[in-house]
C-alpha atoms as one frame of an Amber mdcrd trajectory, in Angstrom:
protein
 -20.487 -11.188  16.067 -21.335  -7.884  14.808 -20.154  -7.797  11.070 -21.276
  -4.568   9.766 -19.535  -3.086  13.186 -16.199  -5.386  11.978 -16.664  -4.072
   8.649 -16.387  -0.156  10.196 -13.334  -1.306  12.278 -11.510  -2.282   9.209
 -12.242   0.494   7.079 -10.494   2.737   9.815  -7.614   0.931   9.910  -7.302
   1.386   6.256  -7.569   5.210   6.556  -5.167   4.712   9.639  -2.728   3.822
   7.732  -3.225   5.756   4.696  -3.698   8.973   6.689  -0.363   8.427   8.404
   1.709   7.601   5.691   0.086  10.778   4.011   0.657  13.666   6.986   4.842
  12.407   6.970   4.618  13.005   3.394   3.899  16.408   3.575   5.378  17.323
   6.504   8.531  16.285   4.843   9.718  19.645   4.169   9.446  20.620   7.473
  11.472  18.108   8.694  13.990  18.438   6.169  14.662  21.607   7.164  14.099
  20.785  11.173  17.233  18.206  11.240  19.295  20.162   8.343  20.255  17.558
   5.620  19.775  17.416   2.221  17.801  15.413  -0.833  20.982  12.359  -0.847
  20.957  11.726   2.769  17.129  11.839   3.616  16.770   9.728   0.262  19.222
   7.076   2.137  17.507   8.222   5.081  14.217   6.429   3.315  16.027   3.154
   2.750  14.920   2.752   6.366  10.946   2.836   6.369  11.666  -0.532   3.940
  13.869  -2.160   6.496  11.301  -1.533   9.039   8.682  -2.240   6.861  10.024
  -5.939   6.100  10.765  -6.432   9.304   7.234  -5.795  10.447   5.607  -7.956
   8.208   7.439 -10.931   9.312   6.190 -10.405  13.177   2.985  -9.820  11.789
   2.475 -12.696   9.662   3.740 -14.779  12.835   1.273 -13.311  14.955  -1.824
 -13.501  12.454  -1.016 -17.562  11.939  -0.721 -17.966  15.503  -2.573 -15.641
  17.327  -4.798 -13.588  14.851  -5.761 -11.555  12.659  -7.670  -8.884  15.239
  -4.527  -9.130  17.375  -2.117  -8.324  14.964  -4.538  -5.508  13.588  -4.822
  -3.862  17.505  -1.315  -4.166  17.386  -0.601  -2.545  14.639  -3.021   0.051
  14.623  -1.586   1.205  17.978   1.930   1.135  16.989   1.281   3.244  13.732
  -0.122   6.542  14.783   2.522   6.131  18.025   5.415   5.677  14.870   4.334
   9.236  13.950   6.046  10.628  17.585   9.525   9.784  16.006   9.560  12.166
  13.023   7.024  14.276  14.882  10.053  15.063  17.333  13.444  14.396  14.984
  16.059  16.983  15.709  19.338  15.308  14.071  20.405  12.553  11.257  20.385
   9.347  13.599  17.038  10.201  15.349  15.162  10.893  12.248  16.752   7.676
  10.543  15.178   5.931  13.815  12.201   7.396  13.543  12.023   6.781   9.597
  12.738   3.233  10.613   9.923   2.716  12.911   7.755   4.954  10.833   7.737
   2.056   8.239   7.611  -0.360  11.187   4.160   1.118  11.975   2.741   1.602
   8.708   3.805  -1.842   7.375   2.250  -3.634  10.653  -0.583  -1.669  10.445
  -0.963  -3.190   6.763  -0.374  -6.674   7.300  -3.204  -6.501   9.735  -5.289
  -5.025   8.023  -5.291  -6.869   5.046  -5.923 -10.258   6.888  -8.639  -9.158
   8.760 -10.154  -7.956   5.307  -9.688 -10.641   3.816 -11.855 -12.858   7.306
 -14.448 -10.652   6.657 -14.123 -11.133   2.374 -14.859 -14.802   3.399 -17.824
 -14.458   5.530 -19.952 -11.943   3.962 -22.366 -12.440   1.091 -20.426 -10.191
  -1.196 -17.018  -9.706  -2.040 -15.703  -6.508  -0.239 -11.559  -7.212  -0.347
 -11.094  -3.890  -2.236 -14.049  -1.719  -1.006 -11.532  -1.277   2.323  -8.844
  -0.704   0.245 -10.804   2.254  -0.809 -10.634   3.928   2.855  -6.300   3.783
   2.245  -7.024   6.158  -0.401  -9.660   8.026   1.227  -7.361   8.451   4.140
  -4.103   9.499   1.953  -6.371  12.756   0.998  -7.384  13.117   4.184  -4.079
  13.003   5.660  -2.839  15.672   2.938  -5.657  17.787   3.297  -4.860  18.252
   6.667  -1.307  18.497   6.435  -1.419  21.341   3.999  -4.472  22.706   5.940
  -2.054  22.752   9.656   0.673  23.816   8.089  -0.416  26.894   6.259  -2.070
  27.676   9.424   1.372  27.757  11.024   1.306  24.691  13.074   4.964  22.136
  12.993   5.437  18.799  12.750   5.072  18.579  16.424   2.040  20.017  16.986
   0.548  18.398  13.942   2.158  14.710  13.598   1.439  13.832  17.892  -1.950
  15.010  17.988  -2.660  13.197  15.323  -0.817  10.059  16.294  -2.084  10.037
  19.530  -5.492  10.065  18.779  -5.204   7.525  15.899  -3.893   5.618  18.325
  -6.557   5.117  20.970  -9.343   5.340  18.574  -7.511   2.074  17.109  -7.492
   0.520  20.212 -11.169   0.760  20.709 -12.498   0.387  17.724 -10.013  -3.440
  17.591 -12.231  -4.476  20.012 -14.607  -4.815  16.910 -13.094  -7.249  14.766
 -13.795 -10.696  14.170 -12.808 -12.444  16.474  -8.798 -14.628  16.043  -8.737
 -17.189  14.192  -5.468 -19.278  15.383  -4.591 -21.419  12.236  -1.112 -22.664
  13.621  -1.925 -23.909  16.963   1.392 -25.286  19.650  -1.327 -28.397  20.306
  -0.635 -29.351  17.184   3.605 -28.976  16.083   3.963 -32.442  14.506   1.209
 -31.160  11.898   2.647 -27.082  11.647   6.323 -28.741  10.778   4.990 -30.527
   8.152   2.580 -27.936   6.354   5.766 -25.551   7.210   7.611 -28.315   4.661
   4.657 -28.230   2.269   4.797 -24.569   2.399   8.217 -24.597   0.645   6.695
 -25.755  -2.704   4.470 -22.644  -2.829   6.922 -19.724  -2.131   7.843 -19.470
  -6.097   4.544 -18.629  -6.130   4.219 -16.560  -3.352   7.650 -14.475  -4.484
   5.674 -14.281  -8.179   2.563 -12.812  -6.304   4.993 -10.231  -4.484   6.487
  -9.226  -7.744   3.248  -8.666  -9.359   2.024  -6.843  -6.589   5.822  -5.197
  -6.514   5.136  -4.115 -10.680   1.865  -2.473  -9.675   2.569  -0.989  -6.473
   5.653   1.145  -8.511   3.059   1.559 -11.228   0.541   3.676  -8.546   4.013
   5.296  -6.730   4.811   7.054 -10.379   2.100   8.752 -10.038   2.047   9.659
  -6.895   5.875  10.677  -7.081   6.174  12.072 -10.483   2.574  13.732 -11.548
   3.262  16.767 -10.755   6.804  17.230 -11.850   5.610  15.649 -15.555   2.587
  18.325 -15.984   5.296  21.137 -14.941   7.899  19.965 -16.972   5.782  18.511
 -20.197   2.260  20.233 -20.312   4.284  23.441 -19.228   1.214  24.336 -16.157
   1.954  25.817 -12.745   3.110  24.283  -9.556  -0.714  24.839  -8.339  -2.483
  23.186 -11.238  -0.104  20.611 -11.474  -1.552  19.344  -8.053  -5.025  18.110
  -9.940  -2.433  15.353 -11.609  -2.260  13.677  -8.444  -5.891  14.455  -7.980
  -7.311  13.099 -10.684  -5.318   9.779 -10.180  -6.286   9.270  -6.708 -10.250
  10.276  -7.883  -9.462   7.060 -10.505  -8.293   5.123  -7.693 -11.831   5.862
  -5.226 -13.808   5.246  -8.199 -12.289   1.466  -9.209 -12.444   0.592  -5.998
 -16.106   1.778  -4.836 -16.512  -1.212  -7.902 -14.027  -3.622  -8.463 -15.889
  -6.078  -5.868 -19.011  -6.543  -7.598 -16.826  -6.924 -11.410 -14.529  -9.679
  -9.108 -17.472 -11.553  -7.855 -18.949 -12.061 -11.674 -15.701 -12.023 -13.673
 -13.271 -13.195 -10.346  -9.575 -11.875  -9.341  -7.771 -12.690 -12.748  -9.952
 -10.249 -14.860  -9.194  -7.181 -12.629  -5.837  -7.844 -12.626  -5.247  -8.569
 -16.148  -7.639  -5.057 -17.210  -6.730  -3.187 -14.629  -3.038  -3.343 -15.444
  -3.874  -3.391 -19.350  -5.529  -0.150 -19.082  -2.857   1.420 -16.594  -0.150
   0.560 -19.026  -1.871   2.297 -21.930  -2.582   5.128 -20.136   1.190   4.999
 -19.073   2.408   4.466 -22.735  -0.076   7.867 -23.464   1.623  10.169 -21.559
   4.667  10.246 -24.175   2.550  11.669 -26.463  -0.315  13.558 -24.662  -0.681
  16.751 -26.622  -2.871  19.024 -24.271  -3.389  19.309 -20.162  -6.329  18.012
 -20.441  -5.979  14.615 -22.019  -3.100  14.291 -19.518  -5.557  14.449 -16.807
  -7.264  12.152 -18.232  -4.942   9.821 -18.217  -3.871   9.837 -14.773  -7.621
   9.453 -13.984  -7.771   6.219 -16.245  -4.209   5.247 -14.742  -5.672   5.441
 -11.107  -9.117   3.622 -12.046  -6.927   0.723 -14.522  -4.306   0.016 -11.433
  -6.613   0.549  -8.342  -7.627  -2.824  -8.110  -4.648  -5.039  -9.256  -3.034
  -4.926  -5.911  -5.291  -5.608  -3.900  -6.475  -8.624  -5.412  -2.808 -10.005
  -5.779  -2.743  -9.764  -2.189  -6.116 -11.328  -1.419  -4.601 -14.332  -4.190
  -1.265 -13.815  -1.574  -3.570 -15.207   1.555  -4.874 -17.947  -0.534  -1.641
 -19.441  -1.368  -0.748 -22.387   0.331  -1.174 -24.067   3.802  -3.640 -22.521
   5.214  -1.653 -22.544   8.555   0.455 -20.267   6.970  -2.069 -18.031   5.138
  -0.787 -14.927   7.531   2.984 -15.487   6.811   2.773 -15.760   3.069   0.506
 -13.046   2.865   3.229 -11.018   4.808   6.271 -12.333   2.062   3.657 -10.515
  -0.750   3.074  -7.460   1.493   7.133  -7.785   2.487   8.178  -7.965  -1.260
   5.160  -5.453  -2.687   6.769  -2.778  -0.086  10.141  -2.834  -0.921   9.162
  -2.059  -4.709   7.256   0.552  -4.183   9.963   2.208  -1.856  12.697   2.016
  -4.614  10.880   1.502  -8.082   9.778   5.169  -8.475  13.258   5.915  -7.838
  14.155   4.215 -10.872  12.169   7.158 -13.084  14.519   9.741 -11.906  17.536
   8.012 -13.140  15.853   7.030 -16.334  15.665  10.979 -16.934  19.389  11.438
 -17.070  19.192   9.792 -20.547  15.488  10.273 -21.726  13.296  12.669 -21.425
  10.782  12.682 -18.222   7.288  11.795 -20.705   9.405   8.964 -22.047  11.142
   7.914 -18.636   7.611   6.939 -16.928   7.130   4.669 -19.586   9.214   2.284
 -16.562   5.499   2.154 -15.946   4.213   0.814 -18.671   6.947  -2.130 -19.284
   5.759  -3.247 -15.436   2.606  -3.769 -17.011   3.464  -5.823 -18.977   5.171
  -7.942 -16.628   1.991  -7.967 -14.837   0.142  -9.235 -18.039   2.709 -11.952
 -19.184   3.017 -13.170 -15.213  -1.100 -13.518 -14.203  -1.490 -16.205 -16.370
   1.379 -18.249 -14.666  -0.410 -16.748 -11.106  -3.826 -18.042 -12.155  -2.662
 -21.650 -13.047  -0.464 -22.219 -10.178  -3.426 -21.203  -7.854  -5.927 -23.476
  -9.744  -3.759 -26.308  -9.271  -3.422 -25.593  -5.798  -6.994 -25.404  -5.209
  -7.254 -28.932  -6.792
């Protein structure tokens, strides 16, 4: 067993996905204008990736608990760069909704995966390192931007750009599985009499596994504000161009690398609670600050301290998520967190644009700040719950 080699393999699935979900993003426009529809029916269009999402983290909680954690990661990082082909290729409404639908298939997979085969590795090695691979998401979201924005202006389309790219993410996932540590089969056939009853032990944890997935839900939406509504806030309060408004989303994903390059060696002296708790302290206040941030400037600022507050709080609620219960089940209820955590961040950020039909946008975001707090009054309840457990 070769764990700094396991610990490579990870971090490239992280950047897997994170690059993928990243290049559709921008090529959005594109393909908007590729199939012909408008903002209502690609934003029904989107209800999709969640479907696909859920979906996929059901199968993939199945297959950690009973097959693995490297298997399910193979799988998935296989099927995500293939789930770019779909909108790569979209020419109408029902093939793009397809391909939105396996597009969140792949990415969600991909995630599950991911995240468990973090976590083996969290367990084995001297230090904690859950949110260090978390870091490589983020590293591969401005990656995958980067070179969307770098193809595009260079004239290349969607298909040119999103297969490639697929293709190769694809096969280099393949390989580089073969790296992992190795499965570790926690619901065995051998053994049913023993799975049905953890499966009925189970039941008395999935409160708390639902509470994790709303927690992880509140701060997922918190980190898709900024990543949906940056920009338009700088243009529309700190009066800056379309150009310069881009460092918004900049700055908060520069918060987000620096947290997590961190956040492990803080969790293995202070442990999970603390980041969670500070973390989404200081992401609400910086939240709450934007209704009142007088100058460009400070507004960076605070989508820097936004990004470095919140970049750890998820993470760690889904690392609590895998800890939860039977451990022949660890895979599955990680999965219901993951399942739950992607829906919200799918529709919450949605949420801000209606808000803005009655309040202004510096005062709408503040949706932020109140699922802070929820985040705050819950991780108390969270941090019992799993104490008792562990006793």
């Amino acid at each position: 067993m070769n764990l700094l080699k396991s610990k490579f393999a990870v971090c490239f699935f992280f950047f897997s996905g994170g690059s993928s979900l990243a290049l559709w993003a921008v090529h959005i426009p594109l393909i908007e204008r590729t199939v012909g529809i408008g903002y209502v029916a690609l934003g029904a269009l989107f209800m999709f990736s969640g479907l696909g999402g859920f979906l996929a983290m059901q199968i993939y909680g199945w297959i950690i608990d009973h097959i693995g954690a490297k298997t399910a990661t193979r799988i998935g990082g296989l099927v995500v760069g293939l789930s770019l082909l779909g909108p790569a290729f979209a020419q109408d409404v029902w093939s793009l909704g397809l391909a939105i639908f396996f597009l969140g298939f792949g990415i969600a997979g991909v995630d599950v995966g991911m995240n468990a085969a973090a976590l083996q590795i969290d367990k084995v090695n001297k230090r904690a390192i859950f949110t260090f691979f978390h870091l490589f998401w983020s590293v591969g979201g401005l990656f995958g931007a980067a070179l969307g924005f770098a193809t595009i202006s260079a004239g290349f389309d969607q298909s040119q750009t999103l297969s490639i790219t697929g293709v190769v993410l694809s096969i280099t996932g393949v390989i580089v599985a073969g790296w992992l540590l190795p499965n570790e089969v926690v619901a065995t056939k051998e053994n049913k009499t023993k799975n049905r009853v953890a499966s009925k032990a189970n039941r008395r944890v999935l409160p708390l596994v639902i509470l994790a997935g709303l927690m992880a839900s509140a701060g997922a939406i918190i980190e898709g504000v900024a990543q949906d509504w940056s920009a338009l806030y700088l243009i529309d309060i700190q009066n800056v161009s379309v150009a310069v408004a881009a460092w918004g989303l900049g700055a908060f994903n520069l918060g987000m690398i620096t947290g997590r390059i961190f956040i492990d060696r803080i969790v293995e002296n202070k442990g999970r609670g603390f980041i969670i708790r500070w973390g989404s302290l200081i992401g609400g206040i910086a939240i709450a600050a934007q209704a009142i941030a007088p100058t460009f400037e400070i507004s960076l600022a605070l989508w820097y301290f936004l990004g470095l507050g919140i970049s750890g709080v998820v993470p760690q609620i889904f690392a609590a998520g895998g800890e939860i219960g039977e451990a022949t089940h660890s895979g599955r209820n990680m999965a219901r967190v993951v399942g739950i955590t992607y829906i919200g961040a799918l529709a919450g950020p949605s949420a801000i644009g209606l808000l803005t039909a009655i309040y202004p946008l510096n005062v709408a975001i503040g949706w932020g700040t109140a699922l802070a707090i929820f985040i705050l009054a819950a991780n108390p309840r969270l941090e019992k719950l799993l104490n008792d457990e562990a006793i």
